[in-house]
N, C-alpha and C positions, 0 to 999 in steps of 0.2 A: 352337597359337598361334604356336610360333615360324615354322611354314610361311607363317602370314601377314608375322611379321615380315620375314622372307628376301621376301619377296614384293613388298614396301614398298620396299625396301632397294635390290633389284634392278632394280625401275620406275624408280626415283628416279634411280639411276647409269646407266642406260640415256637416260633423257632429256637428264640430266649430257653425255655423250658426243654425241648430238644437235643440243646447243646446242653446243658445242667445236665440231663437226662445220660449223656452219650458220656461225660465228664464220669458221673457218678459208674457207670458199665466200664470202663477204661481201668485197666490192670496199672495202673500205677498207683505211687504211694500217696499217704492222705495227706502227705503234704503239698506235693505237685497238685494235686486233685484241690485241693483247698485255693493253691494260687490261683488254677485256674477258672476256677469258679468266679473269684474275687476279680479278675482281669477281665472276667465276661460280664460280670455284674457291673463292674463301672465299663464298660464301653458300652452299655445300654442305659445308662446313666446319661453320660455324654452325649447318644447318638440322641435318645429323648430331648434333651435338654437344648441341644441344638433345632429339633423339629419343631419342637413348641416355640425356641424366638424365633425361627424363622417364618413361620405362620404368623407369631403374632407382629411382625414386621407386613409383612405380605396382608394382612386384614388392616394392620393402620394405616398402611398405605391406601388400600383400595376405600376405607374410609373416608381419608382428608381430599383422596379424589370425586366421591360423592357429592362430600360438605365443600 
């Protein structure tokens, strides 16, 4: 399971880098280029931050269902 997690994980900041990448290639000015950076940087922030409670909800659970 966690190979798939790492797996997820690794797609995700691979694409992350991509869009930075295609950002930085893109003919507009550095300030457009700057928000946009900053707008993609926090919705990977977010989309993280949601995957990890949601996981760690989804493992307490399958815990208390153990114990």
């Amino acid at each position: 399971m966690l190979s798939y997690i790492g797996y997820f994980f690794t797609k995700y900041y691979e694409g992350y880098k991509e869009l930075i990448r295609n950002i930085d290639d893109s003919e507009r000015s550095p300030i457009l280029k700057a928000i946009g950076k900053f707008l993609a940087t926090f919705k990977v922030i977010i989309d993280m931050f949601f995957s990890v409670g949601i996981l760690f909800v989804l493992v307490s659970f399958l815990i208390d269902l153990i114990l």
